[in-house]
C-alpha positions in Angstrom: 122.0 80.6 118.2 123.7 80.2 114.9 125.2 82.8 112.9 122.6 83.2 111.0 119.8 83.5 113.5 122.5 86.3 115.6 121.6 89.8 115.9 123.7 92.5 116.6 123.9 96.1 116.6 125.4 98.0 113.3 125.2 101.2 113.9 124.2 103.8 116.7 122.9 107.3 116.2 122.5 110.0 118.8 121.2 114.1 118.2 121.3 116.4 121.2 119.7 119.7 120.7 122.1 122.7 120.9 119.9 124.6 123.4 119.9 123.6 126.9 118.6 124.5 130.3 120.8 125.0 132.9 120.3 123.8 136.8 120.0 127.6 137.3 117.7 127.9 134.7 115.8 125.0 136.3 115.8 126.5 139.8 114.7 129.8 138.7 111.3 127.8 137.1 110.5 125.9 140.1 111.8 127.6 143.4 114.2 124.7 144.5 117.4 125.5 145.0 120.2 124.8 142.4 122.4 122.7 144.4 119.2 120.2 144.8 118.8 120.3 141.2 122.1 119.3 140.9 123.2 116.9 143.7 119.7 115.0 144.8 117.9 115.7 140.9 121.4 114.8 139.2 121.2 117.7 136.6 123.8 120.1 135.6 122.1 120.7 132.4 119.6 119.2 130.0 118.5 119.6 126.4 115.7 120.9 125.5 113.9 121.1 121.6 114.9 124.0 119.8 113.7 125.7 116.4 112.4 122.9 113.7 113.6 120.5 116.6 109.8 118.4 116.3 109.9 114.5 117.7 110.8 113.0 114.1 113.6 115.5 113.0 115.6 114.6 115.7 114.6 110.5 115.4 115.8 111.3 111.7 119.3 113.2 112.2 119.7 110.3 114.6 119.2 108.0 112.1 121.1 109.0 109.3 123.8 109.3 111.7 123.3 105.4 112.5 122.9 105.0 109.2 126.4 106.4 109.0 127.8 104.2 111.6 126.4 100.8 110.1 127.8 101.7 106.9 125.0 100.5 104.9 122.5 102.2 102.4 118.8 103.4 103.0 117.9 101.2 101.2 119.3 98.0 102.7 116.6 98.4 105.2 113.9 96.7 105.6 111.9 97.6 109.1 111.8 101.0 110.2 110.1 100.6 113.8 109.8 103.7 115.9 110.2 103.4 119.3 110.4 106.9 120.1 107.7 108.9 122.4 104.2 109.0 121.9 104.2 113.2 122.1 104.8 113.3 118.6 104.5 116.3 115.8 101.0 115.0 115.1 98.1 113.3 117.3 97.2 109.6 115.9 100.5 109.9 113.6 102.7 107.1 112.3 106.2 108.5 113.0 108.0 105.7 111.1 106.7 106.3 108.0 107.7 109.8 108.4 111.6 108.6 109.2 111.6 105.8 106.6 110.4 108.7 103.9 112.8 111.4 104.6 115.8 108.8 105.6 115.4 107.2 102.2 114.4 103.9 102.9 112.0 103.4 100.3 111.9 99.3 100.5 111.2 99.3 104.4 107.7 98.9 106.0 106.9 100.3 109.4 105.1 100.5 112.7 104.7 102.5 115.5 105.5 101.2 119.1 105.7 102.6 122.6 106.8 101.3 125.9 107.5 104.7 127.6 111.3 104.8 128.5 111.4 101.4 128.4 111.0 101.2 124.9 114.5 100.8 123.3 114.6 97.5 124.9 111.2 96.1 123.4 111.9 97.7 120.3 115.3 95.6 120.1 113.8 92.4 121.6 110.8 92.9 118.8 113.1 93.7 116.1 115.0 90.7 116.9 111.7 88.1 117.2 110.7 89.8 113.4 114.1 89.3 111.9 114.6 85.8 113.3 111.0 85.0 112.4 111.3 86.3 108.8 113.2 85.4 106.0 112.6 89.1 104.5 114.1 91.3 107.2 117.4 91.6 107.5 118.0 94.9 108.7 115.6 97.1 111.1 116.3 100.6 112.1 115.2 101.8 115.6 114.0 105.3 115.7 113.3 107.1 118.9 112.7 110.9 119.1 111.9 112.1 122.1 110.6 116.1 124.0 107.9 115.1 126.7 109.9 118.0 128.1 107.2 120.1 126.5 104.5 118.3 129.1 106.2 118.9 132.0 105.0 121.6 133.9 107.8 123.3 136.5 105.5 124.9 138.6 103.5 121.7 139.6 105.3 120.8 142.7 103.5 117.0 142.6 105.8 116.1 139.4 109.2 117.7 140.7 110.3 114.2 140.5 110.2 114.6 136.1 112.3 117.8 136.2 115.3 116.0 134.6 113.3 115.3 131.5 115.0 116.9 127.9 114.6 116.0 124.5 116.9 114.2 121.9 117.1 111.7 119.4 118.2 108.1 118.7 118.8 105.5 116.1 119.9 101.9 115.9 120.5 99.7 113.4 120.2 95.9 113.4 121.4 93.5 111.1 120.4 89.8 111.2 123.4 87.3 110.5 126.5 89.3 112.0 128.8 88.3 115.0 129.1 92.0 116.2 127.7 93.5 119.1 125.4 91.0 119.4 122.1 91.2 120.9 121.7 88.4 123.5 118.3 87.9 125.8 116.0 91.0 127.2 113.4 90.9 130.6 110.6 92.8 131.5 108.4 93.6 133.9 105.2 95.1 134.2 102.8 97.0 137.4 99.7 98.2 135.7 98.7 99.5 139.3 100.6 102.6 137.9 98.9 102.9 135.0 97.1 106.1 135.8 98.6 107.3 138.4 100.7 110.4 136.9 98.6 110.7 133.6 98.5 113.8 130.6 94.6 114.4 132.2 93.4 116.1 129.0 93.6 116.0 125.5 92.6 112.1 125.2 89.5 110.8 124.9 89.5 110.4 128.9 88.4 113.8 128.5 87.3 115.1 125.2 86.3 117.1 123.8 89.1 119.6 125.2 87.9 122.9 127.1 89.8 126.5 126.6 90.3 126.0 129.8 92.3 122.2 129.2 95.2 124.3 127.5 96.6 125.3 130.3 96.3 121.3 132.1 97.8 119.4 129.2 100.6 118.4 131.3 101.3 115.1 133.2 100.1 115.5 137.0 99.5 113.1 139.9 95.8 111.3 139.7 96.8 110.0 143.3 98.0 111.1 146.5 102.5 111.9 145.2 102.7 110.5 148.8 101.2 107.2 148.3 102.9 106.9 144.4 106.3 107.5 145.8 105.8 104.9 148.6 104.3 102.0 146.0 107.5 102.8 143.5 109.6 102.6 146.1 108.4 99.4 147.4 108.9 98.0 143.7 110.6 99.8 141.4 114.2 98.7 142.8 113.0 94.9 142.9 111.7 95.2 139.7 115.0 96.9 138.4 117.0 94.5 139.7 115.3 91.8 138.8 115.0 92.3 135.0 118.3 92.9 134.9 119.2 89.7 136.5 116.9 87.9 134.5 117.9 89.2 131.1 122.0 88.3 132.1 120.9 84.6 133.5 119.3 84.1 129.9 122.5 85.4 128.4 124.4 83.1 130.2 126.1 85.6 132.4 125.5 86.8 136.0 126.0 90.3 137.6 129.6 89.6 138.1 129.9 89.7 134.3 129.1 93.2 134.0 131.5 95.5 132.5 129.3 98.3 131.6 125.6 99.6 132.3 123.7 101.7 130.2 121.0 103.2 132.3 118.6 105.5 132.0 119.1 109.1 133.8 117.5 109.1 137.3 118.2 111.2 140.8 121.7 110.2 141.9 120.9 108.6 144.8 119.0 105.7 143.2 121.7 105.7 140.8 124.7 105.0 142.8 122.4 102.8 145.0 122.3 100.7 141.8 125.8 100.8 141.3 126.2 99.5 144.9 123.4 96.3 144.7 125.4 95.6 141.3 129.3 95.5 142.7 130.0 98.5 140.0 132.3 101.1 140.0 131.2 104.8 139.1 133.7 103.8 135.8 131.5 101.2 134.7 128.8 103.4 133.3 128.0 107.0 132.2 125.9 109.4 134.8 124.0 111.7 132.6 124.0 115.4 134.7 124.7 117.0 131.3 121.7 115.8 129.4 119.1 114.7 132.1 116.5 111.9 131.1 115.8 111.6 127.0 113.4 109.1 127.7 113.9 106.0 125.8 116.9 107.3 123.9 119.2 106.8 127.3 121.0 103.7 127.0 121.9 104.4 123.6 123.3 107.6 124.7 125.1 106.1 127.5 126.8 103.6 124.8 128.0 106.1 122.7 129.6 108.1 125.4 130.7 104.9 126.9 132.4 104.2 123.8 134.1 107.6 123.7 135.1 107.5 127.4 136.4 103.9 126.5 134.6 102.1 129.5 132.8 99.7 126.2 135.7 97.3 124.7 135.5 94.5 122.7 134.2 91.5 124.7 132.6 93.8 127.0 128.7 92.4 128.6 126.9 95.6 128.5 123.9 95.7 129.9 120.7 98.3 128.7 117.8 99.1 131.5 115.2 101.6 132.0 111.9 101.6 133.6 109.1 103.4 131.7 105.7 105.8 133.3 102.9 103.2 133.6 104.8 100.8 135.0 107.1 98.9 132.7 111.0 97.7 133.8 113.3 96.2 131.0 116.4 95.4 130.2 118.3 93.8 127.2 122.3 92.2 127.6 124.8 92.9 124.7 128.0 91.2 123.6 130.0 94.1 122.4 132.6 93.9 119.7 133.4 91.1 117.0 132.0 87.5 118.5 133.7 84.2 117.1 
């Protein structure tokens, strides 16, 4: 790819709420005991949405803040594409137009896009087809807000396995023609067995119109037997995982051995160090997230940033992005970090 078909990364963006809920806070909700929370669910704290906190204010303080970082103007861009969660402040609601309006980017189009917590990958990996594609895009900015906290019900002991989920924000932006923190090949997988297994069951047209009575259901619950869905995932999830992975650094021209850092998305510790372990990575080589839980698709770009404060992301380093979204999608995207010859 020549220099001026590269993509690479300008700027990052990341909002955490101030209010959080504690593994004691958690425990209370749900009966389990806060040492579980915190060794096998991996969650010291999390945070959660508080006052004027809606899906696009945090996708926008993110975004300014990437913005920021890029050290470029609104205006300069040209996409706005939000890749943030589909729980947004309205039903049937572009966000992006909402971000690229009160961000100040009054030359950029947009579009909606969602690929659960896989998203931030697609998004690049799109974001990267439409700039190389098109003369007229230059620069995209990646929105994601995220608070599917707010579907999550504690007392419903068949999605225990969702209690690490927060809410946050995050921002990239992309800029077509630079040799910095380039963006290099992506993988994904999908199992549409899953699809509605673990399911909002109200509130779409599924089941509509809504009862008084679906106020109290609209929360994500188990369609099948939690028993059965935990035995499928576990038979393919980690293949899957691994595999995109793999995939995505083969087409980079690198190989496992070449990672120096791993942005991944928040899950129980176990399957996190047993990641760690398949990979040949030390604890140092990425970021666990028991202080924010899982902020959907906005992980890896947290794990970046505090990767680049903990200084465990150099220049030259092969970082690699991966997260497996609800549904069942698995993706990954390899990155060249620093200034590229």
């Amino acid at each position: 790819m020549g220099s001026s078909e590269s993509v690479g990364i300008a700027g990052l963006g990341v909002y955490i709420p101030e209010t959080v809920m504690t593994a004691s806070e958690i425990s209370a909700s749900t009966g389990i005991p806060e040492e579980v929370i915190v060794d096998k669910f991996g969650v010291i704290k999390k945070p959660i949405p508080g006052p004027g906190d809606t899906t696009s204010s945090m996708a926008i303080k993110a975004s300014k803040d990437a913005i920021k970082d890029a050290a470029i103007t609104p205006e300069e861009i040209d996409l706005v594409i939000w890749n943030g969660a589909q729980h947004k402040d309205h039903p049937c609601w572009l966000a992006g137009l909402k971000v690229a309006e009160e961000i100040g980017a009054q030359n950029a189009w947009s579009f909606d896009m969602e690929a659960m917590c896989g998203s931030m990958m697609v998004g690049i990996d799109i974001a990267k087809s439409i700039m190389i594609a098109r003369a007229d895009v230059n620069t995209v900015l990646l929105a994601s807000g995220y608070r599917n906290v707010d579907l999550i019900n504690p007392a419903n002991p068949a999605t225990t396995f969702m209690l690490d989920i927060g809410a946050g924000g995050a921002a990239l932006v992309l800029r077509k023609g630079t040799r910095k923190n380039l963006v290099l090949a992506s993988a994904f997988k999908g199992d549409g067995s899953f699809s509605e297994d673990c399911v909002v069951p109200v509130g779409g047209t599924a089941k509509w119109p809504m009862t008084p009575d679906d106020v109290e259901r609209y929360s994500f619950d188990m369609t099948d037997d939690i028993d059965d869905f935990k035995r499928r995932l576990g038979e393919r999830t980690m293949p899957n995982f691994y595999a995109v992975i793999r995939e995505s650094l083969s087409n980079s021209g690198y190989s496992e051995k070449d990672i120096d850092y791993l942005a991944i998305l928040h899950f129980k510790r176990s399957a996190h160090l047993s990641v760690l372990e398949e990979l040949g990575l030390a604890e140092e080589q990425t970021v666990y997230l028991e202080d924010y839980g899982h902020l959907g698709q906005n992980d890896q770009v947290l794990s970046i940033k505090l990767g680049l404060e903990k200084a465990r992301i150099k220049d030259g380093s092969v970082v690699v992005m991966v997260g497996a979204g609800l549904g069942f999608v698995w993706a990954a995207t390899t990155l060249k970090w620093g200034q590229t010859d």
